[in-house]
C-alpha positions in Angstrom: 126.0 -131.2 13.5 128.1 -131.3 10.3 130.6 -128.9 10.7 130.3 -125.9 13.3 132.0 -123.2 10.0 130.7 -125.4 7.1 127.7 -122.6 6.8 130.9 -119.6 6.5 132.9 -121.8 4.0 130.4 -123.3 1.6 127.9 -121.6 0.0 124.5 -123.0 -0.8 124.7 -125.1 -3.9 120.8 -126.9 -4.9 120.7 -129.1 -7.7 120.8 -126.7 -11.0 117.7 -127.4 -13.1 118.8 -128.5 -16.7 119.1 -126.1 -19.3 115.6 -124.4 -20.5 116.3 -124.9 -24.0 116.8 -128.4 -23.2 114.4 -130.0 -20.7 111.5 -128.1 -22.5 112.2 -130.6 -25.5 111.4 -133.9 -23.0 109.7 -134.9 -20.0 112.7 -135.8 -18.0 113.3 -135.2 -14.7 114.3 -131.3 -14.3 117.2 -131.8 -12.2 120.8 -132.8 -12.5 122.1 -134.4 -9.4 125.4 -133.4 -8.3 128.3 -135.2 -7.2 129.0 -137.0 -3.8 131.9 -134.2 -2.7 129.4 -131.5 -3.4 126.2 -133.2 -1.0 128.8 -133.7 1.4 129.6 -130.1 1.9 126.2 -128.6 1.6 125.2 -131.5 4.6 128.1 -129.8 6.3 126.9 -126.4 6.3 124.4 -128.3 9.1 125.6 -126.4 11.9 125.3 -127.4 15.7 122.7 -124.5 16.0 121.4 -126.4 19.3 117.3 -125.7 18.9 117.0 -127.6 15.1 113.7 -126.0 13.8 113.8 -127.9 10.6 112.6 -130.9 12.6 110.0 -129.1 14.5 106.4 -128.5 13.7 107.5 -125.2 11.8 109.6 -127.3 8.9 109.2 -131.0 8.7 105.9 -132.8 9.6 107.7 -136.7 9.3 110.0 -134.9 12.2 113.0 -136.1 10.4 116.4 -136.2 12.2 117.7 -133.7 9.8 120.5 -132.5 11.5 121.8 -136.7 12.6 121.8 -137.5 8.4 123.3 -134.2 8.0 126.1 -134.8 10.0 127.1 -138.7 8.8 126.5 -137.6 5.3 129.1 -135.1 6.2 131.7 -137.4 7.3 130.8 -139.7 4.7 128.7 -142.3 6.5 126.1 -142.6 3.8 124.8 -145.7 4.4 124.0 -145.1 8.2 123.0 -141.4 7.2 120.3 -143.7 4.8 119.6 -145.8 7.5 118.8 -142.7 10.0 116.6 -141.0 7.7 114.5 -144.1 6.9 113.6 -143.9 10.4 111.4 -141.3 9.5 110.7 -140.8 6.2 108.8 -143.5 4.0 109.6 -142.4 0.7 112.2 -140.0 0.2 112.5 -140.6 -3.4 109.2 -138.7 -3.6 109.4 -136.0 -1.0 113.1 -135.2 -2.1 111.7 -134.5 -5.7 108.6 -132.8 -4.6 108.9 -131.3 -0.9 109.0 -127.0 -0.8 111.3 -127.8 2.2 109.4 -126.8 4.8 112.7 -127.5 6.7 114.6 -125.4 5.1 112.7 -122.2 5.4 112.3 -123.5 8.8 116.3 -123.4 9.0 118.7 -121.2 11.7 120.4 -120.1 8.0 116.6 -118.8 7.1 116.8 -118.1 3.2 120.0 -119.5 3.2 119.4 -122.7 4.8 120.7 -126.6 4.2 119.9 -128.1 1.1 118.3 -130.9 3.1 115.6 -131.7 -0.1 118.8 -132.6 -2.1 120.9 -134.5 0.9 117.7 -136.6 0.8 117.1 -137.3 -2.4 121.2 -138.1 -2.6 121.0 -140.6 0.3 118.3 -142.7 -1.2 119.4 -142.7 -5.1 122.7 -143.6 -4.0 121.0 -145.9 -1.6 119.2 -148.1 -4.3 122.1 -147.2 -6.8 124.4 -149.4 -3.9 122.0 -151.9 -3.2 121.0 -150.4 0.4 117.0 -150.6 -0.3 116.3 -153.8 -0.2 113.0 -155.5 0.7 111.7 -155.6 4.5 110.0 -158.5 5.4 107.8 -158.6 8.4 109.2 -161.1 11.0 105.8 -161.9 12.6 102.2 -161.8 10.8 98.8 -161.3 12.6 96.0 -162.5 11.5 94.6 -159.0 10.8 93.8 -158.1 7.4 93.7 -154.3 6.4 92.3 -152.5 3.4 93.4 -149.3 2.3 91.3 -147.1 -0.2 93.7 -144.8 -2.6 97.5 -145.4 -3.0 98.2 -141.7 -2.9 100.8 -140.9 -0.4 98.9 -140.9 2.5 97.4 -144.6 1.2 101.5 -145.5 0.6 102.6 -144.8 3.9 99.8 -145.9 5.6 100.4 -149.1 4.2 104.0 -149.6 4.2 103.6 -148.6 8.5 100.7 -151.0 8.7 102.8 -153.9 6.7 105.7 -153.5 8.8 103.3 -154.4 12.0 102.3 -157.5 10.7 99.3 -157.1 9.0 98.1 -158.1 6.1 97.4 -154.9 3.7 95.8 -154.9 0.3 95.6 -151.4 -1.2 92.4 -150.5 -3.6 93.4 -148.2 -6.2 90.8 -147.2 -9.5 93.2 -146.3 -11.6 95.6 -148.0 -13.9 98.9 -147.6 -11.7 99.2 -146.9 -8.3 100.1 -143.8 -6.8 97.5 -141.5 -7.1 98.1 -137.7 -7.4 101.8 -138.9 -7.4 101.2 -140.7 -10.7 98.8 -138.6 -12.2 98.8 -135.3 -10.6 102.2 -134.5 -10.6 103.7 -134.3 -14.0 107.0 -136.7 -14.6 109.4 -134.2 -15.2 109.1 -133.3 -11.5 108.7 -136.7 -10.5 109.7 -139.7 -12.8 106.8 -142.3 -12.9 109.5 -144.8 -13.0 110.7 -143.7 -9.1 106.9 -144.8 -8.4 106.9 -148.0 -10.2 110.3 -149.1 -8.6 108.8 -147.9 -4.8 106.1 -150.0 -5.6 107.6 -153.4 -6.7 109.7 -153.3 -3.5 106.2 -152.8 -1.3 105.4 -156.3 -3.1 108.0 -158.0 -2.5 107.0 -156.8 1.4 103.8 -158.9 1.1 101.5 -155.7 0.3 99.2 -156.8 -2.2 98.1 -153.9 -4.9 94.8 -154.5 -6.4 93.8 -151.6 -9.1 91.5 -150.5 -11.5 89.1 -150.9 -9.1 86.3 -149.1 -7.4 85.7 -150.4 -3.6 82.4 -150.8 -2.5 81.1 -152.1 1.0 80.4 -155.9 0.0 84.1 -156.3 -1.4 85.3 -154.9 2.2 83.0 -157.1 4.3 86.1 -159.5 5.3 88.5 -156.6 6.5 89.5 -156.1 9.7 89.8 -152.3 9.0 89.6 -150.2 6.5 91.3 -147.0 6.1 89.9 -144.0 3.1 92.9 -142.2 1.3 90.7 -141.4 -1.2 92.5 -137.8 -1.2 90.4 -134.7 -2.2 89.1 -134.9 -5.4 86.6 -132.6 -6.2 87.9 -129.6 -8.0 86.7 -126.3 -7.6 84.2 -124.3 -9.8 84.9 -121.3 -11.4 81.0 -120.5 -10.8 80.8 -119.1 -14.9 78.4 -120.7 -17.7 80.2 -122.5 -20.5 82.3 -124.9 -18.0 81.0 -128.1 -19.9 82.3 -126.4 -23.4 85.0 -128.1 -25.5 88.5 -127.0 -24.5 88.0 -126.3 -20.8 89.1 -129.4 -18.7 90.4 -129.1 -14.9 94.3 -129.4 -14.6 94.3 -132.6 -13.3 92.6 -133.8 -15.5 95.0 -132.3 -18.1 98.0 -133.7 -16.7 96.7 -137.1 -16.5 96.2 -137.3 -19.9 99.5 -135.9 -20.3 101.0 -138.7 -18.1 98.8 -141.5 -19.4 100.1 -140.4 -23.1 103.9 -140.3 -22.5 103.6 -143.8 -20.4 101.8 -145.5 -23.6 103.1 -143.4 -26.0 100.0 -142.6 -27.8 98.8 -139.1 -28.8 97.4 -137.2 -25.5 93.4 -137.2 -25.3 93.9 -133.8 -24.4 97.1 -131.4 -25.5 97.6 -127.8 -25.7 99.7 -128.3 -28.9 99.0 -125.3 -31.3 97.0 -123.4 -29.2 96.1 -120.0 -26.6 96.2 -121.5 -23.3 94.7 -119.8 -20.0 95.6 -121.5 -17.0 93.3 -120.0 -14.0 95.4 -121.0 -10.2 99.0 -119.6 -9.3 99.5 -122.4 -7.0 101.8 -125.9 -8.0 99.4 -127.7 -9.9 98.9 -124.6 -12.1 102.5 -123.8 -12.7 102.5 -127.9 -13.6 100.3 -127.1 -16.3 102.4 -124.5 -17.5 105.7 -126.7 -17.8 103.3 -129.3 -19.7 101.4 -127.0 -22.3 105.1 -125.6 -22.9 106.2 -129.3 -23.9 103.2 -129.6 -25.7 104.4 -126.9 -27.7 101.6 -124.5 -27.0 101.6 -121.5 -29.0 100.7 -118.8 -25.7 100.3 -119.5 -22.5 98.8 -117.0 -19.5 98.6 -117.8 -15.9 95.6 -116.3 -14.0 96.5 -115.5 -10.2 93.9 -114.2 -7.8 96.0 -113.2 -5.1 98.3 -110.1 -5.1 101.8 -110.0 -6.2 103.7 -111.3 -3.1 107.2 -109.4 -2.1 110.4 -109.8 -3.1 110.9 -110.5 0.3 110.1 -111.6 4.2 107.6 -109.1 6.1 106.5 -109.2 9.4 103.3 -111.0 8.4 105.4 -114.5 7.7 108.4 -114.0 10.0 110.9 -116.9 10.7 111.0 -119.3 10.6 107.8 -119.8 9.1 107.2 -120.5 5.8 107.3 -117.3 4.1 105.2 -115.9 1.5 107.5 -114.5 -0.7 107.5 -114.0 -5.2 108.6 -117.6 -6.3 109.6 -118.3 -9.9 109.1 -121.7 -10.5 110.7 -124.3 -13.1 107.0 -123.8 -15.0 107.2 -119.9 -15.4 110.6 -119.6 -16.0 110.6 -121.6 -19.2 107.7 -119.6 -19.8 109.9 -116.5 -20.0 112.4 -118.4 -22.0 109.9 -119.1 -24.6 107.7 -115.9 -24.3 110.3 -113.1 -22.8 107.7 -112.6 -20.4 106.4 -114.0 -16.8 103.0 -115.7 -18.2 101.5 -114.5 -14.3 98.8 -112.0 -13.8 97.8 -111.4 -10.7 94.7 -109.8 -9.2 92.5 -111.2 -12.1 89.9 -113.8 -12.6 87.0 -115.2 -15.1 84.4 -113.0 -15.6 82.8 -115.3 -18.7 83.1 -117.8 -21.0 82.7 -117.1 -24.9 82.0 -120.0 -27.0 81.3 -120.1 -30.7 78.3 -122.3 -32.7 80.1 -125.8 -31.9 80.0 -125.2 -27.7 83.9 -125.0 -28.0 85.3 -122.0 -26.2 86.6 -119.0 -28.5 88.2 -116.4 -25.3 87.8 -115.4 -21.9 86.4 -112.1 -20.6 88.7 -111.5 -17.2 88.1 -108.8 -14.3 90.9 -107.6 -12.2 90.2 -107.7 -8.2 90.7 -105.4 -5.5 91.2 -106.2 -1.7 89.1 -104.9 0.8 89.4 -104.9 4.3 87.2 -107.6 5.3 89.1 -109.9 2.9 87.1 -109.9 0.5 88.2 -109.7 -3.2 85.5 -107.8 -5.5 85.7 -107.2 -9.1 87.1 -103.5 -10.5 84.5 -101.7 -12.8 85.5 -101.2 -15.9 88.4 -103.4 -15.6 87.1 -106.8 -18.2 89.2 -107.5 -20.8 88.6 -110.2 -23.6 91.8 -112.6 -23.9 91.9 -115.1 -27.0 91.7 -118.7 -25.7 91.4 -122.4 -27.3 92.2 -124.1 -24.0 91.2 -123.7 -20.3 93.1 -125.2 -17.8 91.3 -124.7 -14.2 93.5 -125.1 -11.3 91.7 -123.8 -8.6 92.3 -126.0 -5.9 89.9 -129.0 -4.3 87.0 -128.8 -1.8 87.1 -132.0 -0.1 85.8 -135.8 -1.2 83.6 -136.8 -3.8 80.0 -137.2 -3.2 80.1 -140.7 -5.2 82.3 -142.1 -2.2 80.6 -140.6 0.5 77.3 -142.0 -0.9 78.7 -145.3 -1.6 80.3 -146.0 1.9 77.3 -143.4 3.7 80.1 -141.3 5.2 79.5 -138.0 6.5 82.1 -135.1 5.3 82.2 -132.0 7.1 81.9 -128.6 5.4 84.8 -128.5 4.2 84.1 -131.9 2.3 86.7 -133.6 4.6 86.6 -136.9 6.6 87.3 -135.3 9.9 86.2 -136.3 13.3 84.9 -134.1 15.7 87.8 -135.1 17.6 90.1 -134.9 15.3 91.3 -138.4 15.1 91.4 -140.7 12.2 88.7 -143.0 13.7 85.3 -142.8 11.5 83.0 -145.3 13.8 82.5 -148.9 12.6 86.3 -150.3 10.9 86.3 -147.2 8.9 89.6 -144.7 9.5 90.6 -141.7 7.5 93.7 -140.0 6.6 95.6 -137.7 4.2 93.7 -135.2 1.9 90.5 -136.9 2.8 90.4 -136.3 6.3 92.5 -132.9 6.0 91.5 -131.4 3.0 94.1 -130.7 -0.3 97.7 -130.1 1.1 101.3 -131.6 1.1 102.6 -134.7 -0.3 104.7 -134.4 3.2 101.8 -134.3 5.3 99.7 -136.8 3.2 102.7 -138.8 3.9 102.8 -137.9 7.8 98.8 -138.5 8.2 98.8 -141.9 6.8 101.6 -142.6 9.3 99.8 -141.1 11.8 96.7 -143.3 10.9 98.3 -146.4 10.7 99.3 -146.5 14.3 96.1 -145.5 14.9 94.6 -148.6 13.4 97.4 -150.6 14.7 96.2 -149.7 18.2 92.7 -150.4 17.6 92.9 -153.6 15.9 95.1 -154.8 18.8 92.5 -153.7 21.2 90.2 -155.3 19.7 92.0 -158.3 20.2 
């Protein structure tokens, strides 16, 4: 597909970030988008390689037609290049902002491979740009009536799939604004709340009704036909120390949806690094986001705290292709780091030993421990290794462990150990009308494969309520 030299003649080109300098004064998107001419050469470095791994199970889990869009964005066929990756992929506004591009690790070109994020994100903006993405209205209606808990990704595109059969779908949100850890977990820079808002409106006009600051509860479900939990994976992880509850140590999500929350109303941020020593403990996305924000915030030091090792430069027979490999990443976060600091803010092989606080409960500096490996995988602490680091702000980005015990109490469902929603037979269906899907039912992961399980729940729930009859 595209064409059979275009990998020998054009070199891979990704969107360039904007200027550090510049986007670290702002929280606009990161990216500048480059021209038509230029996505239509990097979709023709899509060569025929015959066995397209970037659609497999290895790179994308929507098992989108990569290499078909590739090849009419190519020869400029944008619209039906739009039209063939729709087939597939819900919302590629999101996903071509936020994917790691499994796809295109996954790639014949390995490191080298198609800019596919960026052909996807070009296809859609130039989509609604052209007036392409228009509403979808169901032809035929049952009478069915679906709830679905959470308008995360996996709640949007189980919706959107479930609309587009016919039912009737009202999404439950708590918050303020739809879109869960899109909204409020992902900071806008990366992903511009207004892309949600705009994804949203045109799910209205579809006939999906959005009902939010609210908290279900079993009574306000009674009349549903089914009910499906993308409630996500909320519960954060513990760093296991004293001192968690003191003033100035908040879990990053919470921290970046203040930061959100403040830069959609304008008003001050409940919580703000401005002015101060931040330690942020996880080397994962969410903690890098909290680097980029803290930066913004004009923070006046900022460390990131990694557990694991420092990962090589490059490939090793451990994460072959076309896996995804495990390789040193720089992202946007740590690399304005440098540009502000000189430095990379990562340590790696460390993590909190203690909390110091002073009279008012509000933490003072952290007392950190290096690790070592050991061959049963363990990591233990290195003797003599504690060092005291000056802190006015934790930020705790260690990951999730599964649903929170308020939901499961409220609906009596039964998590596994892992605190997921999973059946035994690792379905979707709960027992009753109750489904599952997304982080819920898998535990924390992708935006991609939130997006694929709520797909992959609808139908579910699609077949069952037409069994039922």
């Amino acid at each position: 597909m595209g064409k059979a030299t275009g990998f020998m003649e054009y070199p891979r080109e990704e969107n360039p970030y904007r200027e550090a300098h510049a986007r670290l004064g702002d929280f606009d998107e990161l990216h500048t988008l480059q021209p038509a001419d230029m996505r239509r050469w990097q979709a023709g470095r899509c060569m025929d390689c015959g066995v397209p791994f970037c659609q497999s199970d290895f790179g994308c889990p929507l098992h989108n037609l990569i290499p078909e869009w590739n090849d009419l964005l190519y020869k400029g066929q944008e619209r039906a290049a739009l039209e063939r990756l729709l087939m597939t992929a819900p919302f590629p506004e999101f996903t071509g902002r936020v994917c790691p591009a499994l796809c295109e690790k996954a790639c014949n070109l390995a490191d080298d491979g198609v800019t596919n994020r960026d052909n996807e994100l070009y296809l859609v903006e130039n989509g609604f740009a052209k007036g392409w993405m228009h509403s979808r209205i169901p032809p035929v209606r049952t009478a069915k009536q679906v709830a679905v808990i959470g308008s995360g990704p996996a709640g949007l595109a189980a919706a959107d799939w479930l609309n587009q059969a016919g039912h009737r779908v009202t999404v439950i949100e708590r918050a303020d604004r739809p879109g869960g850890l899109l909204m409020y977990g992902i900071p806008n820079m990366k992903l511009p709340k207004s892309v949600i808002a705009r994804r949203v409106r045109l799910m209205e006009t579809e006939g999906i009704s959005f009902v939010l600051g609210t908290a279900a509860d079993p009574d306000q479900l009674r009349d549903y036909d089914a009910v499906l939990f993308c409630c996500g994976s909320r519960k954060p992880r513990s760093l296991h120390v004293a001192h968690l509850d003191a003033d100035g140590v908040a879990y990053a999500v919470d921290y970046l949806t203040a930061s959100t929350r403040s830069l959609l109303s304008g008003e001050v941020p409940e919580l703000s690094a401005r002015g101060k020593h931040v330690i942020v403990v996880g080397g994962g996305d969410t903690g890098n986001d909290c680097v980029g924000t803290a930066l913004r915030q004009g923070c006046t030091h900022i460390l990131q705290l990694e557990m694991l090792e420092k990962a090589p430069m490059t490939r090793t027979d451990a994460n072959p292709w076309p896996q995804w490999p495990r390789i040193l990443r720089t992202d946007y976060g740590q690399a304005e780091a440098i540009h502000v600091q000189g430095s990379d803010p990562r340590v790696y092989e460390t993590t909190v030993k203690s909390i110091e606080v002073n009279a008012d409960n509000r933490i003072a500096a952290l007392e950190t421990v290096r690790l070592r490996n050991c061959a049963d995988g363990k990591r233990l602490p290195v003797a003599g290794s504690e060092q005291t680091m000056l802190c006015d702000l934790l930020l705790i980005a260690a990951g999730f462990t599964g649903c929170e015990e308020e939901t499961l109490a409220r609906f009596a469902l039964s998590a596994d150990d892992r605190g997921r929603l999973m059946p035994g037979d690792a379905s979707h269906y709960l027992g009753g009308k109750y489904f599952s899907a997304g982080d819920a039912r898998t535990g924390q992961s992708l935006v991609v494969r939130a997006l694929a399980d709520g797909r992959a729940a609808a139908r579910e729930v699609d077949a069952w309520l037409r069994k039922a009859g």
